[in-house]
mmCIF file of the C-alpha atoms, coordinates in Angstrom:
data_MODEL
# 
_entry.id   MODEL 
# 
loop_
_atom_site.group_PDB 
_atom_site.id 
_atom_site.type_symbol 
_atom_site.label_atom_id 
_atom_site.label_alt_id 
_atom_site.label_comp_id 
_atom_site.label_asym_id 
_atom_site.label_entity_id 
_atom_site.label_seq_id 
_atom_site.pdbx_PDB_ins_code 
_atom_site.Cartn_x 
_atom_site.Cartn_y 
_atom_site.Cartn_z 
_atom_site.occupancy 
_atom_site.B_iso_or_equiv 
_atom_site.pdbx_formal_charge 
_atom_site.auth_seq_id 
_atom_site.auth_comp_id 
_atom_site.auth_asym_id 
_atom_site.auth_atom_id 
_atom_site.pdbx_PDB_model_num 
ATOM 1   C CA . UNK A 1 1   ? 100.160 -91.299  10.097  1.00 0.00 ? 1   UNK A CA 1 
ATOM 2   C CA . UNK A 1 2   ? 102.673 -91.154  6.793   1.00 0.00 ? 2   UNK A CA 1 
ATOM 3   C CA . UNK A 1 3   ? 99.040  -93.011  4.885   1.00 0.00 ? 3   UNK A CA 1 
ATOM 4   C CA . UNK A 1 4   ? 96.988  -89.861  6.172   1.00 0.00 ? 4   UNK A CA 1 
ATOM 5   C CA . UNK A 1 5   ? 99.943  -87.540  4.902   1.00 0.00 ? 5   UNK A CA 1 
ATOM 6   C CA . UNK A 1 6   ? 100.154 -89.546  1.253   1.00 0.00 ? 6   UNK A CA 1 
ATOM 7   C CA . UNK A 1 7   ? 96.201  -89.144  1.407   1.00 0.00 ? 7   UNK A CA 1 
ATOM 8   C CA . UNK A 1 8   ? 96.002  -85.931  1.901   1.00 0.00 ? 8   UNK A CA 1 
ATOM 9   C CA . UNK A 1 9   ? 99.080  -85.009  -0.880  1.00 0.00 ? 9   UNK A CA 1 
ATOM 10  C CA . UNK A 1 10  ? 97.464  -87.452  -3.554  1.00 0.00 ? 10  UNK A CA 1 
ATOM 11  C CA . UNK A 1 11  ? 93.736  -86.003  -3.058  1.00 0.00 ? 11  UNK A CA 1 
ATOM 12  C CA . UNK A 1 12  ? 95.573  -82.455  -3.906  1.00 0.00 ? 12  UNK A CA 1 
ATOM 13  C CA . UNK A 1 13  ? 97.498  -84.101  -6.614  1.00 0.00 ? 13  UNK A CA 1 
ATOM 14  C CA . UNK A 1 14  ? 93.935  -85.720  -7.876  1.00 0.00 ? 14  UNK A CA 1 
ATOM 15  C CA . UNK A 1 15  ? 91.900  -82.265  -7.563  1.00 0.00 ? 15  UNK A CA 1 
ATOM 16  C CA . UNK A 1 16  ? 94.483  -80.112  -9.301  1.00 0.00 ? 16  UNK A CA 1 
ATOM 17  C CA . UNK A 1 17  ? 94.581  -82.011  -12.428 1.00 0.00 ? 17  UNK A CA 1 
ATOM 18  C CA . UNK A 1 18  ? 91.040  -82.509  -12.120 1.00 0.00 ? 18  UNK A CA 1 
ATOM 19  C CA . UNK A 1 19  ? 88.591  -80.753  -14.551 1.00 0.00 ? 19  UNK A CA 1 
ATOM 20  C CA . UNK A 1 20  ? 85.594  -80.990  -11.933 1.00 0.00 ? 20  UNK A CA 1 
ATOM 21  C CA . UNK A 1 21  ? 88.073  -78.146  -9.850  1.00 0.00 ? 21  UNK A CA 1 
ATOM 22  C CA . UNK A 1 22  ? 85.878  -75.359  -8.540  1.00 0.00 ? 22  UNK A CA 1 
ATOM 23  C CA . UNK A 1 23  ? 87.827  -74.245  -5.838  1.00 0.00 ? 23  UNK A CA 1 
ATOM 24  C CA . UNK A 1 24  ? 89.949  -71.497  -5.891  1.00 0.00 ? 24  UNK A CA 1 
ATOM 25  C CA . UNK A 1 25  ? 93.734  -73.271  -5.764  1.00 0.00 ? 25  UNK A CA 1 
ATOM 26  C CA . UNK A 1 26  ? 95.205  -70.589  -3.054  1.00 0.00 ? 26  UNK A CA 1 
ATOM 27  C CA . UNK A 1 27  ? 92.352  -72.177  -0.768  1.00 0.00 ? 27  UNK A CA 1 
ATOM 28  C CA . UNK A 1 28  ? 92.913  -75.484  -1.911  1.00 0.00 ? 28  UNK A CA 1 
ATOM 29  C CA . UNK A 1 29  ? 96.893  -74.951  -1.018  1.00 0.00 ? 29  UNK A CA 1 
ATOM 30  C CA . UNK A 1 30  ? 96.471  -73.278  2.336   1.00 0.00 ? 30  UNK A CA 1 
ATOM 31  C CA . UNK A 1 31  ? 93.764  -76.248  3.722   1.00 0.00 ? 31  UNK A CA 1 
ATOM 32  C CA . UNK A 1 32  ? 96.499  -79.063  2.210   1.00 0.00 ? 32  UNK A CA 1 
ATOM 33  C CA . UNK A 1 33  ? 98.816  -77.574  3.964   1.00 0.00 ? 33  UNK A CA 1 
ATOM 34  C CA . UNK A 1 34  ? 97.220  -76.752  7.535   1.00 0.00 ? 34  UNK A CA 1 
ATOM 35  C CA . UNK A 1 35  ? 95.935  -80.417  7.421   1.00 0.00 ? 35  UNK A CA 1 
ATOM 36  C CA . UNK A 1 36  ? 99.538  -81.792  6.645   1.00 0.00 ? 36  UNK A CA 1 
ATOM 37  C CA . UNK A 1 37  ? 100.440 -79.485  9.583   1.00 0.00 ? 37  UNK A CA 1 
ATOM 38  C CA . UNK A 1 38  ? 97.857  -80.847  11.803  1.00 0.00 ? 38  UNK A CA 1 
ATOM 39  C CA . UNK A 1 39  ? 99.603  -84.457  10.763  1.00 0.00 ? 39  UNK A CA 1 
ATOM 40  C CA . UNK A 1 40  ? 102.575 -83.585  11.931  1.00 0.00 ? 40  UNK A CA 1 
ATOM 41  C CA . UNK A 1 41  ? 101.674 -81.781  15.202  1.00 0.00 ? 41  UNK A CA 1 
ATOM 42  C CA . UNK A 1 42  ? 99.249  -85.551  15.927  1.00 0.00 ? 42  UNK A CA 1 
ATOM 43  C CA . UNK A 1 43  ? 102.416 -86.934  14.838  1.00 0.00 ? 43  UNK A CA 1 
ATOM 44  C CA . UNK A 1 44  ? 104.610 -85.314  17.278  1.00 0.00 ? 44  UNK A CA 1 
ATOM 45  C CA . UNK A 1 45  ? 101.983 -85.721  19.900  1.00 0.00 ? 45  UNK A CA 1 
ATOM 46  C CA . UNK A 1 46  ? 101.326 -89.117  19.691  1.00 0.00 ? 46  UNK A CA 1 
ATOM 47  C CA . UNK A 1 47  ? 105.455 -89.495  19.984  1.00 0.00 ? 47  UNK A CA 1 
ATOM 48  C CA . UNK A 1 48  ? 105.078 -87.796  23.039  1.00 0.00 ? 48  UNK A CA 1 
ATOM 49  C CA . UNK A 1 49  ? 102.908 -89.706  24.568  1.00 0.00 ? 49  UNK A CA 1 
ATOM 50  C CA . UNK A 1 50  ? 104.231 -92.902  23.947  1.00 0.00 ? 50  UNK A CA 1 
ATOM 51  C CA . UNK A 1 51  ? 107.459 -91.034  26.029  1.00 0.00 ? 51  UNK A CA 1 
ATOM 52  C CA . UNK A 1 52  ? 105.470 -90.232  28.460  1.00 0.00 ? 52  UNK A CA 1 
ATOM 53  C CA . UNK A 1 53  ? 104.206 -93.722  28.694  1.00 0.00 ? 53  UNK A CA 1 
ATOM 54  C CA . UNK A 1 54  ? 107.422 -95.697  28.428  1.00 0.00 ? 54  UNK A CA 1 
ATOM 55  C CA . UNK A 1 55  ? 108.448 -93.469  31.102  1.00 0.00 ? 55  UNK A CA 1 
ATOM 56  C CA . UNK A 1 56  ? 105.592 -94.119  33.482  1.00 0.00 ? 56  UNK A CA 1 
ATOM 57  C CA . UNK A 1 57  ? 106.407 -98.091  33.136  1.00 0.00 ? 57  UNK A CA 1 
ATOM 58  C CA . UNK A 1 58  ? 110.157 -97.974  34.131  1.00 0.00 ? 58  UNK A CA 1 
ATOM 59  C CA . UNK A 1 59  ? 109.300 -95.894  36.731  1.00 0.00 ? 59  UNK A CA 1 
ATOM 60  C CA . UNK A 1 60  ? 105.990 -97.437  37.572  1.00 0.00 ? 60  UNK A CA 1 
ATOM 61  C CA . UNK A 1 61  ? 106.563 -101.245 36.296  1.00 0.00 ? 61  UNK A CA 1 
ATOM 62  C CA . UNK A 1 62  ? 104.365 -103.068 33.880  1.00 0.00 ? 62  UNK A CA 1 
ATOM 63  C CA . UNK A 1 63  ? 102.809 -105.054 37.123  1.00 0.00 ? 63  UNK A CA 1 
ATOM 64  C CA . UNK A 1 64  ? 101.778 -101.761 38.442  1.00 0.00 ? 64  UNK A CA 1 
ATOM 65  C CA . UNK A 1 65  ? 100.878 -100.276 35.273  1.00 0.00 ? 65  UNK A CA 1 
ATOM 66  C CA . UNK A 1 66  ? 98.800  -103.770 34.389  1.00 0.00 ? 66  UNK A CA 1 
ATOM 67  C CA . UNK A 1 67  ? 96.801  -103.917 37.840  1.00 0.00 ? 67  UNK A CA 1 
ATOM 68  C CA . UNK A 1 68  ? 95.773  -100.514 37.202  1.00 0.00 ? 68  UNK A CA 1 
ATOM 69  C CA . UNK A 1 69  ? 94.612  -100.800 34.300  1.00 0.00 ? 69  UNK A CA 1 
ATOM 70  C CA . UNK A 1 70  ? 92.897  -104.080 34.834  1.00 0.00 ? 70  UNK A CA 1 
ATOM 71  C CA . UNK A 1 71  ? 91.019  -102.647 37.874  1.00 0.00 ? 71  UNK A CA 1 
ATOM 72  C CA . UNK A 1 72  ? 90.103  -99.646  36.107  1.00 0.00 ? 72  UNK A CA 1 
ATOM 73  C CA . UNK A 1 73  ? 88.760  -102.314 32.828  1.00 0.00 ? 73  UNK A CA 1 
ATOM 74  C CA . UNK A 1 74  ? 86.695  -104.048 35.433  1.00 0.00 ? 74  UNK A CA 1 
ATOM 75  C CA . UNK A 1 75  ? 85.003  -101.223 36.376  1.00 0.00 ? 75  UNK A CA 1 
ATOM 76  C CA . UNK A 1 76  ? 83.944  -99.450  33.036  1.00 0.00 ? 76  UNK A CA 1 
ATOM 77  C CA . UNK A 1 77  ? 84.152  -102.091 30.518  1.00 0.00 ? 77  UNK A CA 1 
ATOM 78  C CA . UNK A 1 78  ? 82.603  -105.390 29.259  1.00 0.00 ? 78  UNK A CA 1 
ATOM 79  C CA . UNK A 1 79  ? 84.425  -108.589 29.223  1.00 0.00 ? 79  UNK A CA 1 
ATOM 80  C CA . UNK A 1 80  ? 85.133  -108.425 25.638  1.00 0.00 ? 80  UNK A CA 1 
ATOM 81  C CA . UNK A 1 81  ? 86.247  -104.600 25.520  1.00 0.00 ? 81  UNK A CA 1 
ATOM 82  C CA . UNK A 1 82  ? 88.690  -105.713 28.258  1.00 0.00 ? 82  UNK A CA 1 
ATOM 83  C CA . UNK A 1 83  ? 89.796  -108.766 26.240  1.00 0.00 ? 83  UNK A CA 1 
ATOM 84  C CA . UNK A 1 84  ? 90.298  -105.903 23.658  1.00 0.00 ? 84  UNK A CA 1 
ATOM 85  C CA . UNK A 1 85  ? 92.175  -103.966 25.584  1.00 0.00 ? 85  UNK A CA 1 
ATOM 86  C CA . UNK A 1 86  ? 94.878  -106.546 27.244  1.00 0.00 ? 86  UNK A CA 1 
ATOM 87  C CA . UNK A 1 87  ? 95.263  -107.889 23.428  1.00 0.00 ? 87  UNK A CA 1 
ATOM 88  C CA . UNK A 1 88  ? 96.145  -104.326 22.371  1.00 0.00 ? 88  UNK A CA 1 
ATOM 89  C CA . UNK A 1 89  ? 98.362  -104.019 25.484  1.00 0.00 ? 89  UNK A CA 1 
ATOM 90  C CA . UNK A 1 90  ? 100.277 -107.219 24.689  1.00 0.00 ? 90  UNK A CA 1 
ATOM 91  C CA . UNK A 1 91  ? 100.891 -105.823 20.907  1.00 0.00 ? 91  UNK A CA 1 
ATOM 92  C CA . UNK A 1 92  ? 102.036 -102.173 22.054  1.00 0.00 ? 92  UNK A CA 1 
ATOM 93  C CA . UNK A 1 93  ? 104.460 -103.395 24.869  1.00 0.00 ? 93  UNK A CA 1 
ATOM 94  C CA . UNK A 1 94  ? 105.808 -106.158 22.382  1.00 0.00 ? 94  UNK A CA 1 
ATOM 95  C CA . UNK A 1 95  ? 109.411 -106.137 21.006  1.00 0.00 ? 95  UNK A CA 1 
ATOM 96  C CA . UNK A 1 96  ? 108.464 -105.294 17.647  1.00 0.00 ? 96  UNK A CA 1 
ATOM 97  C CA . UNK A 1 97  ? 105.859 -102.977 18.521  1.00 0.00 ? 97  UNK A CA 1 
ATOM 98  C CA . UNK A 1 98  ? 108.434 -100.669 20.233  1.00 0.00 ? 98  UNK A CA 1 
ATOM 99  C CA . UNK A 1 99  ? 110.967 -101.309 17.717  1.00 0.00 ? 99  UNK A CA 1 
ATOM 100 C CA . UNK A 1 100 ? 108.556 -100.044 14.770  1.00 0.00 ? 100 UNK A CA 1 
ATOM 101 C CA . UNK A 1 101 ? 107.431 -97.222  16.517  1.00 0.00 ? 101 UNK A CA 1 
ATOM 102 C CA . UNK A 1 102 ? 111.023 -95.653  17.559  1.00 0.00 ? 102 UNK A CA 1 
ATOM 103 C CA . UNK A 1 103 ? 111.854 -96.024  13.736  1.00 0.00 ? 103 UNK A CA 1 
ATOM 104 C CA . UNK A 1 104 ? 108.629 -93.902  12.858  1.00 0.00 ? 104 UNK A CA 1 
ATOM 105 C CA . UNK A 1 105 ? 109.558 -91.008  14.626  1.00 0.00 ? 105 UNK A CA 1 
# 
């Protein structure tokens, strides 16, 4: 999310030096800074989610957590989504997967 956050401060940087500005500049501050406060509160709930996650699989196991999910995939997805889905499970649970997302928060 720190790429939507640079986006968001370089388009303001962009606009305010632009000549093409038409927009008042107290508007243009207060919707800069409710969307780089909508960042951080995806931020913080993404980070909570991934707790609540990590959570459910040491309490749960990843056997538990994979037949579940697998069953569930079976019954509401194609082959390939679900092909999809266990390759994007084997990159989130991986070593530096976790690693790299602890650091970001």
């Amino acid at each position: 999310m720190a790429d939507l956050s640079n986006f968001v401060m370089q388009e303001a940087d962009r606009q305010s030096s632009s000549q093409e500005n038409v927009i008042d500049s107290d508007k243009m501050q207060n919707f800069y800074n409710s969307a780089l406060s909508s960042i951080k509160q995806m931020n913080s709930e993404v980070a909570k989610c991934a707790d609540k996650r990590e959570q459910l699989h040491t309490e749960y196991g990843a056997e538990s957590f994979a037949a579940w999910r697998k069953e569930h995939s079976g019954q509401v997805l194609t082959e390939h989504q679900q092909a999809l889905v266990e390759d994007n499970e084997k990159a989130v649970r991986s070593p530096v997967s976790r690693q790299s997302s602890a650091e970001s928060r």
